[in-house]
C-alpha positions in Angstrom: 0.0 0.0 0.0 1.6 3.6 -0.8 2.7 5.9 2.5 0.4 9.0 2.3 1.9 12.2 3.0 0.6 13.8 6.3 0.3 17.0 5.1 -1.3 15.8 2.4 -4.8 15.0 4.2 -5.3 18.4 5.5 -4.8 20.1 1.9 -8.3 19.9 0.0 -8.3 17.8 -2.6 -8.3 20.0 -6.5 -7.4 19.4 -9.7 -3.7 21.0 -10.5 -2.9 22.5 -14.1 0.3 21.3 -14.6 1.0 21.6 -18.2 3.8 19.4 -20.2 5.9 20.8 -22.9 4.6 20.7 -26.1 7.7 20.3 -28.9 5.6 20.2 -31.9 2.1 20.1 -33.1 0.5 19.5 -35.9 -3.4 19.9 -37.1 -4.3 16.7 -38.3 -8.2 17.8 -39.5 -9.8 21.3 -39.7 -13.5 21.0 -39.0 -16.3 23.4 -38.8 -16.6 23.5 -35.2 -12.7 21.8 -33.9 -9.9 20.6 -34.8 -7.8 17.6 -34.9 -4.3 18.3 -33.4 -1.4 15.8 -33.0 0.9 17.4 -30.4 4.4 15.8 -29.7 4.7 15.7 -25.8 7.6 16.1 -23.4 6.6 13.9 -20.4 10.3 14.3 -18.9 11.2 10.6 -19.3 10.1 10.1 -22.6 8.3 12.4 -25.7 5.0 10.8 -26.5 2.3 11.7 -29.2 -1.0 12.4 -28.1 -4.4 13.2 -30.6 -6.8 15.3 -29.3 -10.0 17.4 -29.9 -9.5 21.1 -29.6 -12.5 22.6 -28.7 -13.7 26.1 -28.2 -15.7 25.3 -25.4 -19.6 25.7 -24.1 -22.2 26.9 -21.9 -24.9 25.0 -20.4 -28.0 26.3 -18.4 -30.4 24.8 -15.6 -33.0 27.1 -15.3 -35.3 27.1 -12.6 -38.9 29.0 -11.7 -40.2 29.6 -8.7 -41.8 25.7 -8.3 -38.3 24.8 -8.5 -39.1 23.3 -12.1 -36.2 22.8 -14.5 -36.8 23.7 -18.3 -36.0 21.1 -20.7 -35.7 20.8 -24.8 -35.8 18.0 -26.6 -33.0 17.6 -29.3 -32.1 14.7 -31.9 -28.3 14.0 -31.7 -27.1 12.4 -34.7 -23.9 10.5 -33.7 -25.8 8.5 -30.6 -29.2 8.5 -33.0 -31.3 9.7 -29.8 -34.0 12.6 -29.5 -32.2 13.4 -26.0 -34.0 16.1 -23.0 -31.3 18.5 -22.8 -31.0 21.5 -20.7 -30.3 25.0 -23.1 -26.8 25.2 -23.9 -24.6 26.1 -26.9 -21.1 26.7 -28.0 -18.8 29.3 -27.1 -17.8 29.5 -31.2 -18.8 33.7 -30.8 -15.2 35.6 -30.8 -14.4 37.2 -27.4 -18.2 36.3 -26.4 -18.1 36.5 -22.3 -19.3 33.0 -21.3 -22.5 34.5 -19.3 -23.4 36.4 -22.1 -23.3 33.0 -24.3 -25.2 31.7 -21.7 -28.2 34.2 -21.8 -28.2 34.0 -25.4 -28.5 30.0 -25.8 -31.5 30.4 -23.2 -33.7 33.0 -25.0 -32.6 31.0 -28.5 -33.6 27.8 -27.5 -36.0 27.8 -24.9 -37.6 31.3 -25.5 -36.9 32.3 -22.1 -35.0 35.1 -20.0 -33.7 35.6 -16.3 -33.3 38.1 -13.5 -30.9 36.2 -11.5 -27.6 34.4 -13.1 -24.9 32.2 -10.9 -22.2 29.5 -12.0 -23.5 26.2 -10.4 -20.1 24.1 -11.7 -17.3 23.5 -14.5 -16.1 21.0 -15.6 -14.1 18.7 -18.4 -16.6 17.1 -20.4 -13.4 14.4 -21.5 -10.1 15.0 -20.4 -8.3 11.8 -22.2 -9.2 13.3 -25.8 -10.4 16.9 -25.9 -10.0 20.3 -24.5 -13.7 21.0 -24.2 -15.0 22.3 -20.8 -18.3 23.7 -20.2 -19.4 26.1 -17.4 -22.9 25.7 -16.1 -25.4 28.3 -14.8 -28.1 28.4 -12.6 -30.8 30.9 -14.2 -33.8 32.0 -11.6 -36.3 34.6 -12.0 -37.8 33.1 -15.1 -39.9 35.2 -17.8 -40.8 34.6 -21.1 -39.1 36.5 -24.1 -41.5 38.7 -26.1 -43.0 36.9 -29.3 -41.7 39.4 -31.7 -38.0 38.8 -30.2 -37.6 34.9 -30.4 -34.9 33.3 -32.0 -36.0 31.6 -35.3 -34.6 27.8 -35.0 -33.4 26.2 -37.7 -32.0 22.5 -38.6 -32.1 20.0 -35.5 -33.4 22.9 -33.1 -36.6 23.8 -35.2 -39.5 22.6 -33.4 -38.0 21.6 -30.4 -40.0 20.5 -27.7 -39.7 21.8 -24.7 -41.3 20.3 -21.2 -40.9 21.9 -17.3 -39.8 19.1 -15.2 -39.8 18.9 -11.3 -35.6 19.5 -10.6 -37.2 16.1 -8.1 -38.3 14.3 -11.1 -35.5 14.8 -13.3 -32.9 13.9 -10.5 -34.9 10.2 -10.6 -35.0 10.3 -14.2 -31.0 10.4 -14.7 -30.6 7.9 -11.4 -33.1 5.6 -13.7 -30.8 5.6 -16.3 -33.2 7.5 -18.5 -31.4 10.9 -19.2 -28.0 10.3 -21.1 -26.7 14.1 -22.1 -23.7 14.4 -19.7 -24.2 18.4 -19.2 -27.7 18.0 -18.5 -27.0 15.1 -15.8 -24.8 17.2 -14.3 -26.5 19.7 -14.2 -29.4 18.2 -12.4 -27.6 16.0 -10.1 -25.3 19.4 -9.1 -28.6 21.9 -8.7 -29.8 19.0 -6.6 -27.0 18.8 -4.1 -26.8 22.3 -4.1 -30.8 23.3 -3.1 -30.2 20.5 -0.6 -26.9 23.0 0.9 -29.4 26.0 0.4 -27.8 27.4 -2.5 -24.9 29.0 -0.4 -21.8 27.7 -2.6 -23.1 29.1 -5.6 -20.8 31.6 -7.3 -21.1 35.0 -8.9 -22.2 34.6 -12.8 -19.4 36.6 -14.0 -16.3 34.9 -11.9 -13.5 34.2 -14.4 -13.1 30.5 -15.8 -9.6 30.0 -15.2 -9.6 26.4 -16.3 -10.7 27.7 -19.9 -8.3 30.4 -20.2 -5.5 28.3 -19.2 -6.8 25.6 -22.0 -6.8 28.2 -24.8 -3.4 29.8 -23.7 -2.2 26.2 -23.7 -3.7 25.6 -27.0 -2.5 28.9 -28.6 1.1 28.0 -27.8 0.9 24.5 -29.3 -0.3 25.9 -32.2 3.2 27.8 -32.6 5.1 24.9 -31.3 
């Protein structure tokens, strides 16, 4: 069994960005929302390639009325072949777009809805062994409709969406039942959950900085000149 360091157990356990050399890289396919890169890394002992998806990024949204009822759209994704319930969220593919202000936006486009009150609920990594993505979610409260004459007209697998209010109760069982498969929406419900459950007191301020992302794209800009 390994020793464990002492001081150690009193340090809380995070996450450390720790980034290894990059000596070249290489983009093996340019798509229309990410790339492909091949980057040659320097792991001290030994240089290694490594492929992976580099991805601007995303928002996601869990918002909530005053019944504590979660909205939710209904949306066919074609690589899995499912018509999956989905919380609002979009990519972050607007140049120099503020992530709250992405997130605002992908909730009045897709579920015709606005909000008075705006926190950051989580981030995270949606797959760490191949991409870069990482998607910060929001807790939206303070629900109102957006004016008929302003929505958003959806087109391609958005058009005609439907869209359903779910108890944040229900929708907690639903993903435990195995029924709910979009990993930003499961987190999302399971996270609101935990966190109406501590009274909402570790939420953070909507416009806190996403240091994880930053770091990623800095990261990401100098491999590209590698």
């Amino acid at each position: 069994m390994a020793r464990v360091n002492p001081n150690e157990i009193m340090t809380p356990i995070a996450d450390e960005f720790a980034p290894a050399r990059v000596v070249a890289s290489e983009t093996m396919y340019e798509g229309l929302v990410w790339d492909v890169r091949r980057d040659s890394v320097d792991l001290g002992h030994e240089v290694v390639q490594r492929d992976l998806v580099d991805h601007p990024g995303a928002v996601a949204v869990i918002a909530l009325d005053e019944e504590d009822r979660l909205v939710l759209i209904q949306q066919y994704r074609h690589p899995i072949r499912m018509r999956e319930w989905e919380v609002p969220a979009g990519l972050l593919d607007v140049p120099d777009e503020p992530a709250l202000l992405a997130a605002q936006r992908e909730l009045a486009e897709e579920a015709d809805l606005h909000a008075d009150s705006w926190a950051v609920l989580l981030d995270y990594a949606t797959s760490p062994g191949f991409t870069n993505e990482t998607i910060r979610i929001f807790l939206a409260r303070g629900i109102r409709p957006v004016p008929e004459e302003e929505r958003h007209e959806r087109t391609g697998e958005e058009r005609d969406m439907p869209v359903r209010w779910v108890s944040l109760d229900e929708a907690r069982d639903a993903v435990l039942a195995g029924r709910l498969h979009n990993p930003h929406t499961v987190i999302a419900i399971l996270a609101a959950h935990a966190m109406r459950e501590r009274g909402w007191r570790d939420l953070r301020p909507a416009d806190e900085p996403w240091a994880l992302r930053q770091a990623l794209r800095d990261a990401a800009s100098r491999a590209g000149s590698a």
